[in-house]
ChimeraX commands (.cxc) that place a marker at each C-alpha (Angstrom):
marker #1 position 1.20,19.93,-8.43 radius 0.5
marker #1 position 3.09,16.84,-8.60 radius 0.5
marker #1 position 1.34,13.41,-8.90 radius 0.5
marker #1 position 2.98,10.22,-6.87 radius 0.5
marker #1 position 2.85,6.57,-8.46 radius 0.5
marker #1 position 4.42,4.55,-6.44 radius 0.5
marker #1 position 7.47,5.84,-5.06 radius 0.5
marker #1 position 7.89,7.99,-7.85 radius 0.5
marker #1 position 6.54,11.78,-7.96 radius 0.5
marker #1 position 5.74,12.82,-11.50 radius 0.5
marker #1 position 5.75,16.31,-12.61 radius 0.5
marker #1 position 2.46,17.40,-15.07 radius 0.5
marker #1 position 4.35,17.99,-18.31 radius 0.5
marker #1 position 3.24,21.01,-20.50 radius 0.5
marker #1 position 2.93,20.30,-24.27 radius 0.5
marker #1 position 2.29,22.73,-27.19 radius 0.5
marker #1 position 0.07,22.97,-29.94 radius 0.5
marker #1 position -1.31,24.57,-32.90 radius 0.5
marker #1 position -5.03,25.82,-33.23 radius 0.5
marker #1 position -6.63,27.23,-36.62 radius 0.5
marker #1 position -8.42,30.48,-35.94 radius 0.5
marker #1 position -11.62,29.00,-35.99 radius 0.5
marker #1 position -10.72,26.40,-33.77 radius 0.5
marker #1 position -9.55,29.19,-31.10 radius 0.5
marker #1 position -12.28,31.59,-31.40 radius 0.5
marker #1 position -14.88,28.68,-30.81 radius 0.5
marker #1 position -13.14,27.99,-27.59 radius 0.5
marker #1 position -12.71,31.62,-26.64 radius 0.5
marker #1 position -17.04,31.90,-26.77 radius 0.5
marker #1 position -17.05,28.97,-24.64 radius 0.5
marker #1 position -14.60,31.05,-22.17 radius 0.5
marker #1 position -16.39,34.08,-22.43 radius 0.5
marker #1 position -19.94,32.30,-21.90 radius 0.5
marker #1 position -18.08,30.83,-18.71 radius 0.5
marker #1 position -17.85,27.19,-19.22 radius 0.5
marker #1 position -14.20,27.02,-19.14 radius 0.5
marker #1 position -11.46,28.98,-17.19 radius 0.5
marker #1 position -9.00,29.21,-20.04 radius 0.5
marker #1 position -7.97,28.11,-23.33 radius 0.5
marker #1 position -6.24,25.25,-20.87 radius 0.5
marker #1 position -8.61,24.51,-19.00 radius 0.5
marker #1 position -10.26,23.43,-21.97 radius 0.5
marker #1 position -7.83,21.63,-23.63 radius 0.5
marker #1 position -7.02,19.18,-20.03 radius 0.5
marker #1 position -11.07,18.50,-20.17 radius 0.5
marker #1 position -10.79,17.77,-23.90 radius 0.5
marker #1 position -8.18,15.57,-23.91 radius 0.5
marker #1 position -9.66,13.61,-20.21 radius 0.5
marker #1 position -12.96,13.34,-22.12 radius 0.5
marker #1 position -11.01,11.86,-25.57 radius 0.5
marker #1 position -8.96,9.80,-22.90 radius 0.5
marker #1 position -11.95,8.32,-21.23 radius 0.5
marker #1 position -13.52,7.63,-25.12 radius 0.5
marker #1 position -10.39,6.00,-26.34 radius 0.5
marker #1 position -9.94,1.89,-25.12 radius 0.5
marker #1 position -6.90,0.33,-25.68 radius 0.5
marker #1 position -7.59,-3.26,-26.49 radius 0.5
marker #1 position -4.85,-5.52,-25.50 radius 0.5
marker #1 position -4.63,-8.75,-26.76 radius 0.5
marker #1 position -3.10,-12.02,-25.28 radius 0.5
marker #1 position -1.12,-14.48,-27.38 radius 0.5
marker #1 position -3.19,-17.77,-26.61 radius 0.5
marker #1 position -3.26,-21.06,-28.71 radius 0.5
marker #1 position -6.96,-22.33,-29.87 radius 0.5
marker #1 position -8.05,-24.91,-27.36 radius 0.5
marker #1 position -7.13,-22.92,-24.37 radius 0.5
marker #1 position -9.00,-20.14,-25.92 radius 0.5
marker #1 position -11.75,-22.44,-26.05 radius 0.5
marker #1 position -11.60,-23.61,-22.55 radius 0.5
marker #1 position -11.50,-19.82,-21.35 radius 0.5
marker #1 position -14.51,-19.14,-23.53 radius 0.5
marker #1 position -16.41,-21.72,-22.38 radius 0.5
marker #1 position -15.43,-21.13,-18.74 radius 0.5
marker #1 position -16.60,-17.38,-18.94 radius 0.5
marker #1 position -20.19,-18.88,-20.19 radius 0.5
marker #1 position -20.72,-20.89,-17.78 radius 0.5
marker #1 position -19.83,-17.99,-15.02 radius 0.5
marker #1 position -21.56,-15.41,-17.09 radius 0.5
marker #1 position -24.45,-17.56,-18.55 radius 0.5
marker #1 position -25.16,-14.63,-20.86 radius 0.5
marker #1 position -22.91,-12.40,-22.62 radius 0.5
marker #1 position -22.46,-10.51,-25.72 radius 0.5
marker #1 position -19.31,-12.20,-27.67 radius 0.5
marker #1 position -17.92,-8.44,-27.79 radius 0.5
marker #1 position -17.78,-8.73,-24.04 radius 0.5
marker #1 position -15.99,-12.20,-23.85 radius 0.5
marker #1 position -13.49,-11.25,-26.49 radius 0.5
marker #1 position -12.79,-8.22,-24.44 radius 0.5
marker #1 position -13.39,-9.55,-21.03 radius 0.5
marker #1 position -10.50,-12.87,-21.96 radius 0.5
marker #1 position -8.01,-10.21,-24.10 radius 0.5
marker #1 position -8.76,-12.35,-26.96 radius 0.5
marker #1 position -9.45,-11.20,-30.78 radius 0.5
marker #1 position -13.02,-11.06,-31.49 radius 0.5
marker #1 position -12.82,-13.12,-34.49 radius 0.5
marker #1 position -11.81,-16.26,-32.38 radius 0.5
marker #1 position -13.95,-15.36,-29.88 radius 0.5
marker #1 position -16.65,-15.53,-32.92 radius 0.5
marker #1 position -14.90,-18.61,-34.31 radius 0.5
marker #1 position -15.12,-20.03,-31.03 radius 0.5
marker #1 position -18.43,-19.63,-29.67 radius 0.5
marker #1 position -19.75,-21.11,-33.77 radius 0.5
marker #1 position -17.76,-24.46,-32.82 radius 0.5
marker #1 position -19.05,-24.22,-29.01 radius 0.5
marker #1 position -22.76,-24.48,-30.59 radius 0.5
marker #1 position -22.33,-26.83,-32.95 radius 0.5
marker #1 position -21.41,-29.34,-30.45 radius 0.5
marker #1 position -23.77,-28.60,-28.16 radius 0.5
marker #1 position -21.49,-27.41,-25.14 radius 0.5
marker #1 position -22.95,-24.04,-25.04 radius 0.5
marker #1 position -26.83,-25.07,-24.69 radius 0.5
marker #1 position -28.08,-24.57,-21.31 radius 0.5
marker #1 position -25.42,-22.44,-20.50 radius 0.5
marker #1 position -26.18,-19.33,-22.29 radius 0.5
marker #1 position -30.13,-19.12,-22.72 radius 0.5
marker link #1:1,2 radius 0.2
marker link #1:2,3 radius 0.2
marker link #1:3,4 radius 0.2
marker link #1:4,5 radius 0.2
marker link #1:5,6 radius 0.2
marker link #1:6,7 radius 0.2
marker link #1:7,8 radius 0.2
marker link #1:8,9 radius 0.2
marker link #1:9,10 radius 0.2
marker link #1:10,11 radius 0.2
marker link #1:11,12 radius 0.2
marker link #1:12,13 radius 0.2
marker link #1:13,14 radius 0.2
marker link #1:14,15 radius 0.2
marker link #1:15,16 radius 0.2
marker link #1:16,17 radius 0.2
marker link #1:17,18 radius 0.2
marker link #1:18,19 radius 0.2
marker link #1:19,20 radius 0.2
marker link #1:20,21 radius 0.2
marker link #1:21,22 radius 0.2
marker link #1:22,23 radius 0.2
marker link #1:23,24 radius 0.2
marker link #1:24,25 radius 0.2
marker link #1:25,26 radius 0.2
marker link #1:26,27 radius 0.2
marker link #1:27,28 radius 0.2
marker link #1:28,29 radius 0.2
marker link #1:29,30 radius 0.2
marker link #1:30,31 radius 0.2
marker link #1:31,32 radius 0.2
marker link #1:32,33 radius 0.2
marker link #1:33,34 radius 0.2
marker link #1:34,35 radius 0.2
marker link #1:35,36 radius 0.2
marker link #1:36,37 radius 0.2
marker link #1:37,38 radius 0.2
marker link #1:38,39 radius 0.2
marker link #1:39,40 radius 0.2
marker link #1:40,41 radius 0.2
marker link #1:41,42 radius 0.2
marker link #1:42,43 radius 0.2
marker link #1:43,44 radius 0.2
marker link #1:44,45 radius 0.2
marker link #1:45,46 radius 0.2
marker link #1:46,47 radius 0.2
marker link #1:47,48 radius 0.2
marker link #1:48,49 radius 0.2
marker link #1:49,50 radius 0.2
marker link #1:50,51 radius 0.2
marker link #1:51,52 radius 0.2
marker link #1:52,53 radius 0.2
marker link #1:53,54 radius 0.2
marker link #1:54,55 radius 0.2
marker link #1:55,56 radius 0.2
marker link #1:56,57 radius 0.2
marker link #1:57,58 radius 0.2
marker link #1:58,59 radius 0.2
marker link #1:59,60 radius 0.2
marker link #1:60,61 radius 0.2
marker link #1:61,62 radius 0.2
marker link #1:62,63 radius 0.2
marker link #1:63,64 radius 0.2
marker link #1:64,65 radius 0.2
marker link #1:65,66 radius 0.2
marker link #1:66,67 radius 0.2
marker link #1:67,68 radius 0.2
marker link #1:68,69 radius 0.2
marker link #1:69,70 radius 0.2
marker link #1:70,71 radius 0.2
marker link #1:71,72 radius 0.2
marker link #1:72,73 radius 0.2
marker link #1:73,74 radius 0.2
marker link #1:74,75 radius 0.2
marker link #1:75,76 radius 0.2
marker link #1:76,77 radius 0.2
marker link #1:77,78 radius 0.2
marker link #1:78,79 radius 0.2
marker link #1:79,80 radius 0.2
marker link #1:80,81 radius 0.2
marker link #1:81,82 radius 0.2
marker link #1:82,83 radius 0.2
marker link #1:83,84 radius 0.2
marker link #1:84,85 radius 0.2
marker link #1:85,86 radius 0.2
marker link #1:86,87 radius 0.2
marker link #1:87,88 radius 0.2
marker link #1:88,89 radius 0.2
marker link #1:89,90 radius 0.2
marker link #1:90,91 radius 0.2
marker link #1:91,92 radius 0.2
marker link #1:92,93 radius 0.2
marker link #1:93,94 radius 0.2
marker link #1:94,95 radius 0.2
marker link #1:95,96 radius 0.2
marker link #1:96,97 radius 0.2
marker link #1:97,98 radius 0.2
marker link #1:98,99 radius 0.2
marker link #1:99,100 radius 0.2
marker link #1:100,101 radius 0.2
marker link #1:101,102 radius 0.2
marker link #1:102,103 radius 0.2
marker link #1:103,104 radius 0.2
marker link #1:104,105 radius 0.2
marker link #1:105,106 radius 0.2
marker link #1:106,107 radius 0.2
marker link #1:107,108 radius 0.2
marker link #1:108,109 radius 0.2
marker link #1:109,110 radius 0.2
marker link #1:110,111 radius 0.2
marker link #1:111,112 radius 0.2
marker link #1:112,113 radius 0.2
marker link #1:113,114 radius 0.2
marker link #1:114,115 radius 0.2
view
């Protein structure tokens, strides 16, 4: 099977690895009790399942007061949100997110917008 991104086709790549004995036999039960094909069957759905569990936060390289016009911005689209969600909605580190949204309510520009 070969997958195409854009004009490119790429090839599934096989990798190796190690299990303990342990490790193996508790995936050979699971085999035998039919919920997996193969010992690689098992290891694609592992690794989709650890992909799907594993965010990659990227952050963007923003000075303070346009962080703070973002922030505000999102609010008063949003109305209500979780500063967990804002840092990670704007790409911005949750401390000045946190930093942010403290300075944001101490003058006042965040009442009415957010509850």
């Amino acid at each position: 099977m070969s997958i195409a991104i854009g004009k490119e086709i790429k090839h599934p790549k096989t990798v190796g690895t190690k299990l303990t004995p342990k490790e193996y036999e508790e995936i050979a039960k699971m085999i035998d009790m039919g919920m997996f094909l193969s010992v690689s069957d098992f290891l694609r759905d592992a690794i989709r399942d650890k992909l799907k569990a594993t965010k990659i936060i990227k952050l963007r390289d923003i000075n303070y007061e346009d962080a703070k016009k973002e922030v505000l911005g999102y609010y008063k689209s949003y109305n209500e949100s979780y500063d967990y969600e804002v840092a990670e909605d704007l790409e911005l580190d949750y401390g000045l997110v946190c930093q942010i949204i403290e300075e944001l309510e101490q003058e006042g520009r965040l009442s009415g917008i957010n509850g």
